[in-house]
N, C-alpha and C positions, 0 to 999 in steps of 0.2 A: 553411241558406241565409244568406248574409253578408247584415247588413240593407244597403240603399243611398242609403236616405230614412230621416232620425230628423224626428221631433219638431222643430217652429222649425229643419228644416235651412239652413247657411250658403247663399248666392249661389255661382255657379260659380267667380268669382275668388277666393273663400273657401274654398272645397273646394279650389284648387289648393293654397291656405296650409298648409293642415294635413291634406296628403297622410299618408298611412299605409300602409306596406309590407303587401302581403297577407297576412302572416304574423302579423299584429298587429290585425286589424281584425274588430269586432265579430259571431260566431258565437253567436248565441240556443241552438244543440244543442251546443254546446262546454262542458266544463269548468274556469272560470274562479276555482276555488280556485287561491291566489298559491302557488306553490313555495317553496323553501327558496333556490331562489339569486334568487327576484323580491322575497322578503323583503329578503334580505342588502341586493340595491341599494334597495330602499327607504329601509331605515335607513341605507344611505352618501351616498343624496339629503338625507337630513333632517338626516344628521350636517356635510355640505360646505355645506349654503348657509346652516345657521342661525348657521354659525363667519364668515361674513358682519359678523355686528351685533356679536363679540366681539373681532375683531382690532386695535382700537384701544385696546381698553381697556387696556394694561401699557404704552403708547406714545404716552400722549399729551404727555408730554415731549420726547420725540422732534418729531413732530410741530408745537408749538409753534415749534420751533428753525427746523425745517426750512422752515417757513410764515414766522416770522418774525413771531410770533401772542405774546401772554401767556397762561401756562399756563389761567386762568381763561375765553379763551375758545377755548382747544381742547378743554377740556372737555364745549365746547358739543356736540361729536362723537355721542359716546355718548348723547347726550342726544336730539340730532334722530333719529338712529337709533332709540331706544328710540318716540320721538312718533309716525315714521310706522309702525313692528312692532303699535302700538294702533290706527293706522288701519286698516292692512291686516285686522287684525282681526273690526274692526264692517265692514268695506264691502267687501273683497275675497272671503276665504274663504267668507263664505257662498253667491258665484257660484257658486260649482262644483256646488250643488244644481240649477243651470236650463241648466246650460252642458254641452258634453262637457266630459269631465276630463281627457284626453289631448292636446288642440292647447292648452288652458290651461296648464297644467304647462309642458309646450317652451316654449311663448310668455314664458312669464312668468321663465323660465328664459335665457332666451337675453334678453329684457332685462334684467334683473341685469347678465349676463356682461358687456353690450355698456356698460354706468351704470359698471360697476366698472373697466373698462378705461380709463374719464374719469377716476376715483378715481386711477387710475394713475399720469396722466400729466400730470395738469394741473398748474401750478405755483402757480393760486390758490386762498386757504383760503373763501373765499367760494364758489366754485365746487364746493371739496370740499364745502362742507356742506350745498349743495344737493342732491351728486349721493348723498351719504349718506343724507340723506329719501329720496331716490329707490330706495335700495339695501333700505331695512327695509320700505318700502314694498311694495315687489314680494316680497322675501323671503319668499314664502309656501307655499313649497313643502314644509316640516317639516308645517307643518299640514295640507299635502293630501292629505298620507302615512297620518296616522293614521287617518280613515275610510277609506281601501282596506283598511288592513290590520284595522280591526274587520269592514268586510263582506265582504271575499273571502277572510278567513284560513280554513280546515277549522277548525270547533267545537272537533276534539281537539289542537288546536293553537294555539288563540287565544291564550291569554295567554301563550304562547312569541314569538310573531311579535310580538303588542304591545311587548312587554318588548324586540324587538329594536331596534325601531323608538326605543324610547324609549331606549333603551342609544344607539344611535345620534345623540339627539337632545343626550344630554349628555356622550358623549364630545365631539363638536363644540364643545359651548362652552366644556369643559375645555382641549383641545389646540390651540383658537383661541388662549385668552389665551396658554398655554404656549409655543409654536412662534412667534408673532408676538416674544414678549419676546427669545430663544435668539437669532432669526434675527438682528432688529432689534441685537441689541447686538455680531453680527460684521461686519453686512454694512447694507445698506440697509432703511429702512421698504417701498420701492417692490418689495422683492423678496417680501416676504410676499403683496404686491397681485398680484403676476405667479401666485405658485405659489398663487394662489386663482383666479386668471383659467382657470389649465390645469385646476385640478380640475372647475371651472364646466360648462368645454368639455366636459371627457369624461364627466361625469354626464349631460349633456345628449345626448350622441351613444349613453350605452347605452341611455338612456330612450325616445331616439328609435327603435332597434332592437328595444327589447323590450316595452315599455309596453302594455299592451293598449285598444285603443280604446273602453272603458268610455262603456256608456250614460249617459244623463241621469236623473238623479236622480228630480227634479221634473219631467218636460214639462211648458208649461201655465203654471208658475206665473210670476209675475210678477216683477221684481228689487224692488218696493217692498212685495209678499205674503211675500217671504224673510225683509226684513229686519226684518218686524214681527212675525214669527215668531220672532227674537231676542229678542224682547221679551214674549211671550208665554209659550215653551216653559218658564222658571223657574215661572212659574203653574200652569202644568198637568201640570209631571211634578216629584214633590217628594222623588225619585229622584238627579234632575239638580242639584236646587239642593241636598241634602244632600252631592252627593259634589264640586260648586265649592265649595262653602262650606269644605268640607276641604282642597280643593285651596287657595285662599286663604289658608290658615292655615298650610301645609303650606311653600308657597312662601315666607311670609314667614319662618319661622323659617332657610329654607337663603338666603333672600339675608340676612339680618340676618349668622347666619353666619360668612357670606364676606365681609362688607362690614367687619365688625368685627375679624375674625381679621387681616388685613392691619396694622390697630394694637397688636393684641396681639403679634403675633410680631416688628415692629419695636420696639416700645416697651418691652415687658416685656422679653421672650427676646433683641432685639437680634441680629436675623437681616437677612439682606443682604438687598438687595433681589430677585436671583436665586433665594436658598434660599427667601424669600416665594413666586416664583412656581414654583421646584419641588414646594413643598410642595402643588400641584394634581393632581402623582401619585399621593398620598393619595385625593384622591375619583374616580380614573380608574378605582381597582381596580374597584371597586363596578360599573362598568359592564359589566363583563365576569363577574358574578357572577349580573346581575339576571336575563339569559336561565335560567340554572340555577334559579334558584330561582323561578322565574317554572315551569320545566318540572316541578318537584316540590311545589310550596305551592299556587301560586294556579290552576295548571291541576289542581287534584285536589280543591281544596279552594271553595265560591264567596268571592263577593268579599269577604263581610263578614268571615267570618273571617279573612281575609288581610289586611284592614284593620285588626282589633285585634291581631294579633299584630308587624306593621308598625310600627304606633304605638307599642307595649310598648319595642319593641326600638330604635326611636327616642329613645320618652320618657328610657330608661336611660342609652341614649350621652349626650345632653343632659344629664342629672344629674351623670356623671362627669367630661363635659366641663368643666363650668361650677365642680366644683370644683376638680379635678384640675389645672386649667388655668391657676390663680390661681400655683401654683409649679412646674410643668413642664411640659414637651410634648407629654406620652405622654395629655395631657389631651385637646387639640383634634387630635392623630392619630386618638385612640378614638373624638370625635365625628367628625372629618371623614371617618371611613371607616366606623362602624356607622351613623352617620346617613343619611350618602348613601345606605347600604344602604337603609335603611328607605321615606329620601322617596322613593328610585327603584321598590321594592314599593308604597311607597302609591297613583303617578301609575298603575302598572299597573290593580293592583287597581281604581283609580276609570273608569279605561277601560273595562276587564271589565264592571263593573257599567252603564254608562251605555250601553253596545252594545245594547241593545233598544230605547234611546229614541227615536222618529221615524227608522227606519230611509230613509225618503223624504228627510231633511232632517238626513244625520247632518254636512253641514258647519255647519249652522245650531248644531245642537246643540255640536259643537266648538268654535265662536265663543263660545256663552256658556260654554263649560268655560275654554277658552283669557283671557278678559275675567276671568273671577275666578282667576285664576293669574297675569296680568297687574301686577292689581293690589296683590294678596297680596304680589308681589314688591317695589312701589313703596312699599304699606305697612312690608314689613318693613325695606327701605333704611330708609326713613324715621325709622321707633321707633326702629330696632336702633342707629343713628349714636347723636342723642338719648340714647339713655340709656347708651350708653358716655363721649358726653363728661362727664355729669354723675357715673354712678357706675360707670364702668369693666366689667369683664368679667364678677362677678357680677348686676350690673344686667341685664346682655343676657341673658346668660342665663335668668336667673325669668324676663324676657318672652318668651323661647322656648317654655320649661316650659309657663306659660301656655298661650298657644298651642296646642300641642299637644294638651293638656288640654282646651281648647274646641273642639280642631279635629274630638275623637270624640265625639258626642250620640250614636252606633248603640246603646249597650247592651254586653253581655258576652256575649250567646246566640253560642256559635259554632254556631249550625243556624239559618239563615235558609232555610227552604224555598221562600218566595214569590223573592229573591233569587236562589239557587242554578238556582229554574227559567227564571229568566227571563237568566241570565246562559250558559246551555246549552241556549240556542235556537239548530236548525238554520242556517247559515251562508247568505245571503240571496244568496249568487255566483250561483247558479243562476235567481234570478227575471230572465227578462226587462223591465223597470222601463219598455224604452220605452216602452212599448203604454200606449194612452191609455185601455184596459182597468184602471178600480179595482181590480177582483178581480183581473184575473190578474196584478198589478203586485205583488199581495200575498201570492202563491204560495211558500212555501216547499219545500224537497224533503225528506221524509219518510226516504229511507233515505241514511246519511253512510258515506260508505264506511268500511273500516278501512285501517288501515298495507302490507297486500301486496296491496288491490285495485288494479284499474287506474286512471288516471286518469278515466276516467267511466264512469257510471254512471248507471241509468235512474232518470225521475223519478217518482214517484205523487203524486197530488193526493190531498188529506185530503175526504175530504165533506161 
């Protein structure tokens, strides 16, 4: 039976808002493990709106002219953009623990669309940069992606859908700066905004058609009990803050990077500014590798060892990079394309592992994963500049090394059995969560189907 009362249900004028096609609307005896094409749009939601915050970045030259602006303060761009992606962080994402997830999403989605259509057409830079904060702000849709797909992915499938999601996540900010540079240098800035406007739209229209109308996380809980639960959950699962703290480090060395490589390959190598921004086909590959090896490493093997061999393979590209790279190419192609490999196995694997934490409150738990990825990122901007202006491309480098180096505290044991078990716990799609029921909100289903059963399957309770 469709439920027809949730938990803090909206008002009736609220219930028209966020109507839902019959075919999408919450089934407690339904099978609610995500398929292989509710994956795929997942990751093409998280790949089209997070390419939002990157499409100015190769253009802000552009930009300045066209505004009528000095380069110094269209820069300001990326920057307010980057200020509200930190907001929406601590104060948005973790609604979605007390809220449905389904009329969020649209909602928040169709404002983007409607802020970015401003971005469009206005002709003042004041105005654009207001509607910018507005754009990262609401941008949260990458992140809403990733708990669906830790709790309703199939068990034997989990870290294939993660990795898709997250393939997804960095294709986007790859082929954002790419495609904005290409278009921008034949034709107009405003046409990038347009063919972002359309993608908007029709993310929006299949989500609307397919999306399922996913219970509430938390009932009950409060919006100021969530957010102190950000605050908290690093204290009590030491799980979580081992695998941000790697995230942070992880993240710093891939923006140092990309931040750094731009003066290296104009300044040493004396590469155009095009060949600069082609050479982000380089870390495209990688994206299209990570589902693979996501379906033979980290789905076979658990997360910790997927994180030391990740790191290995990481740490090496960086070693070759950093010398290799002093007098040719073949230096920072080896990193920008084994590296990517590795950070993009790393984010998986830390995924994998963190799916057991507070399944009640897994957007909570993503906000603090997301806050130290954040920052890691603003750190390594930071260093990585910093110590190329002082001592160039070997400098940046040892502080990657670094890095990487502090970023693994786990050990070498590739057998983590406490890890392993707890990162191949049954798929939590089948609890129905509304029920203001403890126990049964924390019901798992005992038997997971295999690859030629049907799509559902009966449930037994453990005793």
């Amino acid at each position: 039976m469709v439920n027809e009362e949730l938990p803090g249900g909206p008002t009736v004028a609220v219930r028209q808002l966020v109507w839902a096609p019959t075919w999408v609307k919450w089934n407690p005896e339904a099978n609610y493990e995500i398929s292989w094409g509710m994956n795929i749009l997942f990751g093409l939601s998280a790949s089209f709106s997070v390419a939002n915050l990157y499409y100015t970045h190769p253009i802000l030259n552009i930009l300045a002219d066209d505004f009528g602006v000095s380069d110094q303060r269209s820069s300001l761009v990326p920057t307010v953009t980057q200020a509200g992606y930190a907001v929406r962080l601590l104060l948005i994402v973790p609604v979605r623990d007390i809220v449905r997830r389904r009329p969020m999403i649209l909602a928040l989605i169709f404002m983007t669309a409607f802020i970015w259509l401003g971005c469009t057409l206005t002709r003042s830079f004041s105005t654009f940069l207001g509607l910018s904060f507005l754009v990262g702000l609401l941008t949260v849709t990458p992140q809403l992606m990733f708990p669906l797909a830790v709790q309703y992915a199939p068990p034997r499938h989990r870290a294939t859908m993660i990795s898709i999601v997250v393939s997804g996540l960095v294709f986007g900010v790859l082929v954002a700066r790419l495609l904005s540079g290409i278009i921008t240098q034949f034709t107009s800035w405003r046409n990038v905004y347009w063919i972002s406007f359309g993608l908007q739209v029709l993310i929006w229209i299949f989500l609307f058609l397919f999306i399922p109308d996913y219970p509430i996380l938390s009932p009950g809980t409060s919006y100021p009990g969530i957010l102190s639960k950000i605050v908290t959950l690093p204290f009590r699962n030491p799980c979580l803050t081992q695998h941000a703290l790697t995230a942070f480090l992880t993240q710093g060395m891939f923006t140092s990077f990309w931040t750094t490589l731009t003066f290296q390959l104009a300044d040493v190598f004396h590469l155009s500014t095009l060949a600069v921004g082609l050479f982000a086909l380089i870390g495209i590959s990688p994206v299209f590798l990570n589902p693979v090896i996501s379906r033979f490493l980290i789905a076979r093997i658990h997360p910790h060892g997927s994180l030391i061999i990740a790191h290995l393979v990481t740490l090496v590209a960086i070693c070759i990079g950093t010398w290799v790279g002093t007098f040719s190419l073949a230096g920072p192609v080896i990193w920008a394309f084994l590296g990517d490999l590795g950070m993009n196995t790393i984010i998986v694997a830390n995924r994998v592992a963190i799916a057991h934490v507070d399944p009640k409150a897994q957007n909570a738990v993503n906000s603090v994963y997301m806050v130290h990825t954040f920052c890691g990122q603003l750190f390594g901007t930071a260093v990585g500049n910093a110590l190329y202006a002082s001592g160039g491309w070997t400098h940046t480098g040892a502080f990657n090394i670094a890095q990487m180096i502090a970023g693994w505290r786990g050990g070498w044991d590739l057998r983590d059995p406490t890890t392993a078990k707890e990162a191949t716990q049954p798929s939590t799609a089948q609890v129905d969560i509304e029920t203001n029921d403890e126990d049964a909100a924390t019901e798992v289903p005992t038997e997971i189907p295999t690859e030629d059963e049907g799509p559902k399957y009966k449930r037994e309770q453990l005793d």
